[in-house]
ZATILUM-177250 format. One record per residue (C-alpha): residue number from 1; residue in three letters; x, y, z. Coordinates in Angstrom, 1 decimal, m for minus. Layout:
N
+-----+------+--------+--------+--------+
| seq | type |     c1 |     c2 |     c3 |
+-----+------+--------+--------+--------+
| NUM |  ALA |      X |      Y |      Z |
...
+-----+------+--------+--------+--------+
# end
This chain:
290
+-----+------+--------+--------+--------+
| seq | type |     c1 |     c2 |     c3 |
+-----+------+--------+--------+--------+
|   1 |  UNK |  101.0 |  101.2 |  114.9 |
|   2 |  UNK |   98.9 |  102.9 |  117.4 |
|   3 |  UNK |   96.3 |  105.4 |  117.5 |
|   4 |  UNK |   94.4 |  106.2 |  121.4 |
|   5 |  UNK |   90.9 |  104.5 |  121.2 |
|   6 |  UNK |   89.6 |  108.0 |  121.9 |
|   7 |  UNK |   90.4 |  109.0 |  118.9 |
|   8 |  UNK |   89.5 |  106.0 |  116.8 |
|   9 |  UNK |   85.9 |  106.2 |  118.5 |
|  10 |  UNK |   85.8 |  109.4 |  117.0 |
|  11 |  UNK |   86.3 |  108.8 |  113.7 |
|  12 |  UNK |   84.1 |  106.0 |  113.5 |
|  13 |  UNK |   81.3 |  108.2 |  114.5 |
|  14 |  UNK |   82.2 |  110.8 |  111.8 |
|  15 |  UNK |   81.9 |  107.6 |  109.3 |
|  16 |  UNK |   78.5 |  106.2 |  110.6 |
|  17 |  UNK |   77.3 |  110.0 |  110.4 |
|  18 |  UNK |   78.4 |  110.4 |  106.9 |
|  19 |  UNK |   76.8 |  107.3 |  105.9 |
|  20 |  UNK |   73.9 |  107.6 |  108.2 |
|  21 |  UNK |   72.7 |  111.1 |  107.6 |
|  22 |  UNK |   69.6 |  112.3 |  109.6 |
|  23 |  UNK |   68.7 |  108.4 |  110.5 |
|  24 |  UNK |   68.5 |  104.9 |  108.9 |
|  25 |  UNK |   64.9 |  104.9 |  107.4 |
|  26 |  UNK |   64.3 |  101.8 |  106.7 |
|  27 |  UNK |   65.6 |  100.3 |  109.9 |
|  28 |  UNK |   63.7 |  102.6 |  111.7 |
|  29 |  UNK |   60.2 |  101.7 |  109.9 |
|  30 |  UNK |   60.6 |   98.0 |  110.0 |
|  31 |  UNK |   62.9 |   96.8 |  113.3 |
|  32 |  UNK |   60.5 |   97.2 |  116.4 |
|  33 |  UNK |   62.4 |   98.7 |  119.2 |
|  34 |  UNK |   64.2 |   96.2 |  121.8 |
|  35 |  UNK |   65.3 |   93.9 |  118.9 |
|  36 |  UNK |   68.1 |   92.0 |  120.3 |
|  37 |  UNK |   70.3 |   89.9 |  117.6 |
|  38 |  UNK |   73.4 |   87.8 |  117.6 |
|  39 |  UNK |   75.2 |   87.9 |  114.0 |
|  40 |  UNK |   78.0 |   87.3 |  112.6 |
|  41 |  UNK |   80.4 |   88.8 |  110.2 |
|  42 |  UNK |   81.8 |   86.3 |  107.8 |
|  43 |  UNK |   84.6 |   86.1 |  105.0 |
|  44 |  UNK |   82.9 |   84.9 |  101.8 |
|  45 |  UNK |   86.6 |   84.3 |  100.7 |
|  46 |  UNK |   90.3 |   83.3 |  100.7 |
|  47 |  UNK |   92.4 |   86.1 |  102.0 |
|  48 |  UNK |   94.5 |   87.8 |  105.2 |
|  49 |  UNK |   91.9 |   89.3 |  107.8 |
|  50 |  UNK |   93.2 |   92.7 |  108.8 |
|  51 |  UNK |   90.4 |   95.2 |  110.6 |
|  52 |  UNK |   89.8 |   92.9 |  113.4 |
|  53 |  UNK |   91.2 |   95.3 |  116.6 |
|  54 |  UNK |   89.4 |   98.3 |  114.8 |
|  55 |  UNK |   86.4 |   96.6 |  114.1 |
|  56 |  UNK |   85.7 |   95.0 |  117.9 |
|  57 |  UNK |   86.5 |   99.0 |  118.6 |
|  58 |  UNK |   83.7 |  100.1 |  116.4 |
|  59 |  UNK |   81.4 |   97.5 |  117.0 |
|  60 |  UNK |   81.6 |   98.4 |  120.6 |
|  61 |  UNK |   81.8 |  102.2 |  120.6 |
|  62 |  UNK |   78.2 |  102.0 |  119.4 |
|  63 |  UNK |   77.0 |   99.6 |  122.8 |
|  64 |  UNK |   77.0 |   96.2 |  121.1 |
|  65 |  UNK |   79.0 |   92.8 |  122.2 |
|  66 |  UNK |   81.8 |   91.9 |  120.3 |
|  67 |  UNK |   83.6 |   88.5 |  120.6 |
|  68 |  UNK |   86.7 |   88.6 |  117.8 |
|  69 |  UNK |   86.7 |   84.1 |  116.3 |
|  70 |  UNK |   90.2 |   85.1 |  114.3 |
|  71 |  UNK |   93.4 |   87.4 |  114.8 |
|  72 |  UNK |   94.4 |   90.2 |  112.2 |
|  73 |  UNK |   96.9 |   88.6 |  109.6 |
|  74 |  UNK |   95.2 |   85.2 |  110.0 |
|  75 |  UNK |   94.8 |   83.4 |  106.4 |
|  76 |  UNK |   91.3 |   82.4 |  105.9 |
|  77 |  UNK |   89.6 |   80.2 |  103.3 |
|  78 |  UNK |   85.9 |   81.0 |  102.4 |
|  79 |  UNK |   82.9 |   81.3 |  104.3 |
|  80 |  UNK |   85.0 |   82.1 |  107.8 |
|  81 |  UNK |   83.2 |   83.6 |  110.4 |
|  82 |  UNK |   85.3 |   86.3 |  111.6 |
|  83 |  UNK |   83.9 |   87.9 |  114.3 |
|  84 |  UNK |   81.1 |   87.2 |  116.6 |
|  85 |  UNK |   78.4 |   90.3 |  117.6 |
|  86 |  UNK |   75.1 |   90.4 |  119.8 |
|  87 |  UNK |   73.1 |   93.6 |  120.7 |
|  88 |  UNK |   70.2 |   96.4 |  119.5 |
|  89 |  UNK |   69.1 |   95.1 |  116.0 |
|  90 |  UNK |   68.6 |   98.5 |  115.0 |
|  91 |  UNK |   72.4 |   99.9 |  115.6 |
|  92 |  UNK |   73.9 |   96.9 |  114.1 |
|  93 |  UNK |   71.7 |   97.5 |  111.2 |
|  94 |  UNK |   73.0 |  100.9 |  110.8 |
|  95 |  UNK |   76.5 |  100.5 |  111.4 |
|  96 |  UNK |   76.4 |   97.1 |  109.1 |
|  97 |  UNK |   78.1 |   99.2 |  105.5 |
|  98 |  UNK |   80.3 |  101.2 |  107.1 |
|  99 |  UNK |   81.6 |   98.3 |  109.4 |
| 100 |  UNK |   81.6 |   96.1 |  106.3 |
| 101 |  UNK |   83.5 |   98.6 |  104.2 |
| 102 |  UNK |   86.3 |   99.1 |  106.7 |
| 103 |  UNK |   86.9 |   95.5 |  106.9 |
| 104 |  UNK |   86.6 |   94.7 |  103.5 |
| 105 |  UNK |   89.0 |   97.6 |  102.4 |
| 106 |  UNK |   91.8 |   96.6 |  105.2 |
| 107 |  UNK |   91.7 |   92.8 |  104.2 |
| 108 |  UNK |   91.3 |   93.2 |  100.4 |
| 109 |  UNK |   95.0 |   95.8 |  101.3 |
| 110 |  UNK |   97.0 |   93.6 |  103.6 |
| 111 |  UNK |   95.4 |   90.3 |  101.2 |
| 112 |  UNK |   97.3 |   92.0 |   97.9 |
| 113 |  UNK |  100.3 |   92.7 |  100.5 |
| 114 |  UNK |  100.7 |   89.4 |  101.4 |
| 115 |  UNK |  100.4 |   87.8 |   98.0 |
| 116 |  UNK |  102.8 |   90.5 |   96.5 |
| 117 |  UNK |  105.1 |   89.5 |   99.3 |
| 118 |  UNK |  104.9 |   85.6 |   98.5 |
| 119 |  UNK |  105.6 |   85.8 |   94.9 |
| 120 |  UNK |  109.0 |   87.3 |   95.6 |
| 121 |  UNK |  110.1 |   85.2 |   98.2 |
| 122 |  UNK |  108.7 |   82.1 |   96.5 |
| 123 |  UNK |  110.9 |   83.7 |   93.8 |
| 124 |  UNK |  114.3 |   83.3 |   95.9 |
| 125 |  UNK |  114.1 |   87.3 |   96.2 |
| 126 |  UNK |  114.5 |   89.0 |   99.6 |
| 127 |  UNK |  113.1 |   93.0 |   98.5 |
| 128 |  UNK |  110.7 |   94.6 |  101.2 |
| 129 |  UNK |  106.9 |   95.3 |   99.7 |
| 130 |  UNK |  106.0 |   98.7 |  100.8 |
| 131 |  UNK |  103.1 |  101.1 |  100.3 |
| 132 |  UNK |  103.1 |  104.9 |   99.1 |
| 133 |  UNK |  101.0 |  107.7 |  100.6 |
| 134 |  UNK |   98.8 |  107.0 |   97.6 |
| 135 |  UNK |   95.4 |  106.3 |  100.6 |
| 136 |  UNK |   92.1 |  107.2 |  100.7 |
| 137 |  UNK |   91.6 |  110.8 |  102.4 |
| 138 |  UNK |   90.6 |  110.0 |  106.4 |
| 139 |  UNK |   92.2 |  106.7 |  105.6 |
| 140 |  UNK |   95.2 |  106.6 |  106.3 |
| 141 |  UNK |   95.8 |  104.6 |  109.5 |
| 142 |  UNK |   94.0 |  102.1 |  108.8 |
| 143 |  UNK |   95.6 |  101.6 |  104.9 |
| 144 |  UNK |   98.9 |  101.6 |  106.2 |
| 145 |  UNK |   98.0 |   99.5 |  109.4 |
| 146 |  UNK |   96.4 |   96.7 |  107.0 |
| 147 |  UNK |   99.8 |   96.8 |  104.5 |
| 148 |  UNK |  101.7 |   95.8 |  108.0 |
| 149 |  UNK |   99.4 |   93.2 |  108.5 |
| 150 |  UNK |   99.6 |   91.5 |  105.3 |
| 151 |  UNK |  103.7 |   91.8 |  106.0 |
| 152 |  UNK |  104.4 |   94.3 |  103.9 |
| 153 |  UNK |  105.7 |   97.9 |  104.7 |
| 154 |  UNK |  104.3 |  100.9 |  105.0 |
| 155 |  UNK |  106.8 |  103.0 |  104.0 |
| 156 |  UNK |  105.9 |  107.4 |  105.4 |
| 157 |  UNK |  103.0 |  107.0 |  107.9 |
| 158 |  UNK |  103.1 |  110.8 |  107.1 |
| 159 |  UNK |  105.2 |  113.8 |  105.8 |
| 160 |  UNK |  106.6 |  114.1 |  109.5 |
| 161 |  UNK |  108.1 |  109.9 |  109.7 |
| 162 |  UNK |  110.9 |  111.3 |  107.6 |
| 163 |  UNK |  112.9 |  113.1 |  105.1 |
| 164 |  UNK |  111.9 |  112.6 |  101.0 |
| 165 |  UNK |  113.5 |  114.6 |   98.7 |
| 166 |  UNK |  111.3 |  114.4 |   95.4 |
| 167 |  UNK |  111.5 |  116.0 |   92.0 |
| 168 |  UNK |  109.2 |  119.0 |   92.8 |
| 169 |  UNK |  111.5 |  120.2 |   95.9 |
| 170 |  UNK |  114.6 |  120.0 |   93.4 |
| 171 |  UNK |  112.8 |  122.1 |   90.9 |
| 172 |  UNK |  112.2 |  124.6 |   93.5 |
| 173 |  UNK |  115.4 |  124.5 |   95.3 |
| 174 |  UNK |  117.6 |  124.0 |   92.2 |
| 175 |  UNK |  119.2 |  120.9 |   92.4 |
| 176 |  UNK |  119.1 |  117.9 |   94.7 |
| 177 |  UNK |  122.8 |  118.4 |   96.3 |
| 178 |  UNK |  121.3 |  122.1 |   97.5 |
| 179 |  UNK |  118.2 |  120.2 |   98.8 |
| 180 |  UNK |  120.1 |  117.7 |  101.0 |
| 181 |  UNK |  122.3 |  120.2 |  102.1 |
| 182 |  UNK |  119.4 |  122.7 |  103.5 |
| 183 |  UNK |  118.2 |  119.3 |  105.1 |
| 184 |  UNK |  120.8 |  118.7 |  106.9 |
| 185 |  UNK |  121.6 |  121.8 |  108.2 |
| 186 |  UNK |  118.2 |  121.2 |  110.2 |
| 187 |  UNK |  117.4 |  117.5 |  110.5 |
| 188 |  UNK |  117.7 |  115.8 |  113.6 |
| 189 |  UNK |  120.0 |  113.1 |  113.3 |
| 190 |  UNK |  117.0 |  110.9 |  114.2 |
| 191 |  UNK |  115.2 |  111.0 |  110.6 |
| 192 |  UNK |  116.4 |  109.3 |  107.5 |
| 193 |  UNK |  117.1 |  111.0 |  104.3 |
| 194 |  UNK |  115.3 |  109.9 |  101.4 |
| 195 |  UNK |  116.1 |  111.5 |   97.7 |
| 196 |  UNK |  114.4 |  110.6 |   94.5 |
| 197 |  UNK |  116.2 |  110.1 |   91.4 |
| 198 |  UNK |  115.0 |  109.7 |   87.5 |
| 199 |  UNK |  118.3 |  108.9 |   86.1 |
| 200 |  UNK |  121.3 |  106.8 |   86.7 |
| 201 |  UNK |  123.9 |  109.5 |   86.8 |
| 202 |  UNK |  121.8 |  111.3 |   89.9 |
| 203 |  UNK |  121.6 |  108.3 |   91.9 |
| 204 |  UNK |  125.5 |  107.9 |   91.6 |
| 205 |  UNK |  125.2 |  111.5 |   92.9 |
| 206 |  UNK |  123.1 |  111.2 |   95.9 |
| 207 |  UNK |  124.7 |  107.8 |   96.9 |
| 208 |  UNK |  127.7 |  110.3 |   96.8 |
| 209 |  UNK |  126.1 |  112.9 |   99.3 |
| 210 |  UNK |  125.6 |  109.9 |  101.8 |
| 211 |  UNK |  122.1 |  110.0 |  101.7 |
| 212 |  UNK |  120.3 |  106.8 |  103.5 |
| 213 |  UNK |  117.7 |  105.8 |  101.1 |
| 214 |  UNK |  117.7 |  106.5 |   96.6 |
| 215 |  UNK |  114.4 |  106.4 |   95.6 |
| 216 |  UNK |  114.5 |  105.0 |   91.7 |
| 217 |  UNK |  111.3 |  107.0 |   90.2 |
| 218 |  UNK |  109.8 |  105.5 |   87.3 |
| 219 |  UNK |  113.3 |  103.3 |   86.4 |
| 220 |  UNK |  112.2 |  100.8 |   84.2 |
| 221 |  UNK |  113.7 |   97.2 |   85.3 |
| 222 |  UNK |  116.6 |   97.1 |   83.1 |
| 223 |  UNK |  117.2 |  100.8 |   84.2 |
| 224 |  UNK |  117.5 |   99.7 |   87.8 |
| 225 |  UNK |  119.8 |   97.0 |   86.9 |
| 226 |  UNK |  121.9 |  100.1 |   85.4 |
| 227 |  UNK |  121.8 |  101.2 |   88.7 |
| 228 |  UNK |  122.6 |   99.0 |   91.1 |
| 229 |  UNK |  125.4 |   98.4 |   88.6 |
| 230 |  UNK |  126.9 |  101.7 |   88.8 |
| 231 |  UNK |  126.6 |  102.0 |   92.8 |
| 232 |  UNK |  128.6 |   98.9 |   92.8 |
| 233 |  UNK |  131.3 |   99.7 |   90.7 |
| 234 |  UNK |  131.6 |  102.9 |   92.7 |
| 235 |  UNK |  131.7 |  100.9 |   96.1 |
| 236 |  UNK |  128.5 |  102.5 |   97.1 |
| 237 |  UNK |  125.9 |   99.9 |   96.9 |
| 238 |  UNK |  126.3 |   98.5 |  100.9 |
| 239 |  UNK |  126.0 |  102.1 |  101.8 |
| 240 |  UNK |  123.0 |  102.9 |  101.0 |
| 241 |  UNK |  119.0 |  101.5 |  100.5 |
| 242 |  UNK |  117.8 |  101.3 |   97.2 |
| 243 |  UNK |  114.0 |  101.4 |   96.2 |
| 244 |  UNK |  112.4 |  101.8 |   93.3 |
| 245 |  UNK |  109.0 |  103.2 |   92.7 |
| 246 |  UNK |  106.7 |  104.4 |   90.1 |
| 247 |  UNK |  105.1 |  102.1 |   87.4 |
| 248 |  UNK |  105.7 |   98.6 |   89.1 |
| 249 |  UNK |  102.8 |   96.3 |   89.6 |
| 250 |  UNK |  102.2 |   92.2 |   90.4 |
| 251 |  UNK |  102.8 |   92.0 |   86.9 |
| 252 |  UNK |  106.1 |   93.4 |   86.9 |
| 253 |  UNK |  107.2 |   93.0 |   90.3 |
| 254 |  UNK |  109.5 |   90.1 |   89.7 |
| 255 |  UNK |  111.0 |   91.5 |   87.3 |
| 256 |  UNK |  111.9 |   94.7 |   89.3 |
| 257 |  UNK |  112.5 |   92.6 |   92.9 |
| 258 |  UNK |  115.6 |   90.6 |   90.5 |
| 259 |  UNK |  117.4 |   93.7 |   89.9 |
| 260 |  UNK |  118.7 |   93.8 |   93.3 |
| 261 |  UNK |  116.7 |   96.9 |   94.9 |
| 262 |  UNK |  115.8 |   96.4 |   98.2 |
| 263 |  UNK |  112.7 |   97.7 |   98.2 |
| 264 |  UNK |  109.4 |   98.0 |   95.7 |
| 265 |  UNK |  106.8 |  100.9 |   96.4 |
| 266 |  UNK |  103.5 |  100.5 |   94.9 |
| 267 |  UNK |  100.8 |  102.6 |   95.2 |
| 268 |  UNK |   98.4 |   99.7 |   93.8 |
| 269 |  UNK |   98.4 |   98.2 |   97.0 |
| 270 |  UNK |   95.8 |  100.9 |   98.4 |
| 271 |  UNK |   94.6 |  102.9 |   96.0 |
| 272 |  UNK |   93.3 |   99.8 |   93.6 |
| 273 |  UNK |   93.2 |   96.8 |   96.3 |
| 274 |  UNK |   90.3 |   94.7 |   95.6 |
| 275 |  UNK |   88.3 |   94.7 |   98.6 |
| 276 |  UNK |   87.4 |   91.4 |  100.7 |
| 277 |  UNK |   84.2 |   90.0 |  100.0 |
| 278 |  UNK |   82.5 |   89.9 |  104.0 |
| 279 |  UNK |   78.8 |   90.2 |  105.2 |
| 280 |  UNK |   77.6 |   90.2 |  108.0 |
| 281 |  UNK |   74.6 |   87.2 |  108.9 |
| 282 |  UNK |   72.0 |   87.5 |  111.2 |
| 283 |  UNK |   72.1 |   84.1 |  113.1 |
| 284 |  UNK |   69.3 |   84.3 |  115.8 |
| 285 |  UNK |   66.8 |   87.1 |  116.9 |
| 286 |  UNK |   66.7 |   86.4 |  121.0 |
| 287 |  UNK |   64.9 |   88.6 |  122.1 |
| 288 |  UNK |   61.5 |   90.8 |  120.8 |
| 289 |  UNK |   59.8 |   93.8 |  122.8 |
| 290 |  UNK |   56.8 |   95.1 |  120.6 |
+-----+------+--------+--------+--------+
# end
């Protein structure tokens, strides 16, 4: 999942200049210019690092020396330095919160991933973990880059990765036989066809259609049972991806991973992550010029 450096640099200027505003005050009145530090940033917990390639990025976009200690998707236990940095006190200082935030948010998403992903399989259960488009706004890269890094899937990168065929295009177009039908009287055999369902008798339906993927929407477990159930009966269950979404959380998950779907969607897993705890540490001031 890639995204030209170019274009990273850029956004990470548009974030410092939201945070920074028309200058950091308080850096500027008490850091004498020609401060030269060497910090570093440090995990003050247990989790899966994920930020690390975009962080060394953003840490050097703004002129400062970056030396990564750990890969992204490494499992960390508390107090791990993460990355090593040395340069103008003054820019680190004002790049610290926004640095922080982004690596924080990514690690606290691909941590919840990975620990999603582990109860199942610890379970005996083989269902994919994916994530929904539920991101923050100017996000969404680096959401769905830190749900691949804790293993997990991230399902649409955008409305362009594929086809989905919800509830509100069905309401519009009339039903969701007429809906795959306009699709593929256009799609390129390249993109997968996606249709979501809210009962049993329509996923029986769109199974029918040879559709490649039946999204389950709001299916409670037993529901999904139901389901699976009726595909197999019907000799449809091998031809075709099942994954349910909508209302499944760690609580639940187990119980929706043992109905046999093949994959879970939850939007938990970036829009309520808990962050990473991670600071950043000033370790030695080496050089002064008052």
């Amino acid at each position: 999942m890639s995204i030209p450096r170019r274009i990273l640099e850029e956004r990470f200027r548009r974030f410092v200049e939201e945070d920074i505003g028309h200058g950091d005050v308080t850096t500027e009145y008490t850091i004498p210019n020609g401060t030269v530090v060497t910090a570093h940033i440090i995990a003050k917990e247990a989790g899966v690092i994920a930020g690390i390639e975009e962080a060394s990025m953003f840490i050097e976009s703004f002129g400062l020396e970056v030396d990564p200690l750990i890969e992204d998707g490494s499992k960390i236990r508390e107090r791990t330095p993460i990355l090593h940095i040395e340069g103008d006190a003054a820019t680190l200082l004002s790049i610290e919160r926004t640095l922080l935030n982004l690596l924080s948010r990514m690690s606290g998403i691909a941590t919840t991933t990975n620990r999603l992903l582990e109860k199942i399989y610890q379970a005996g259960y083989k269902t994919r973990v994916a994530s929904t488009r539920k991101t923050a706004p100017g996000l969404l890269h680096f959401d769905k880059k830190a749900v691949i890094i804790g293993r997990g899937d991230a399902h649409r990168r955008g409305l362009d990765d594929m086809v989905l065929i919800k509830d509100n295009h069905i309401s519009i177009v009339g039903s969701a036989k007429e809906a795959i039908e306009k699709v593929r009287e256009r799609v390129s055999f390249s993109k997968k066809i996606e249709v979501e369902v809210t009962n049993i008798d329509d996923a029986l339906e769109a199974a029918k259609t040879g559709v490649d993927i039946i999204m389950l929407d709001n299916f409670s477990p037993k529901q999904a049972k139901e389901a699976i159930d009726l595909l197999e009966r019907n000799q449809l269950r091998t031809k075709v991806l099942v994954e349910a979404s909508g209302g499944i959380t760690e609580q639940n998950i187990l119980e929706y991973a043992s109905t046999g779907v093949d994959v879970v969607s939850l939007g938990e897993i970036t829009h309520s992550a808990k962050v990473l705890d991670i600071s950043l540490d000033i370790i030695n001031i080496k050089k002064q010029k008052f």
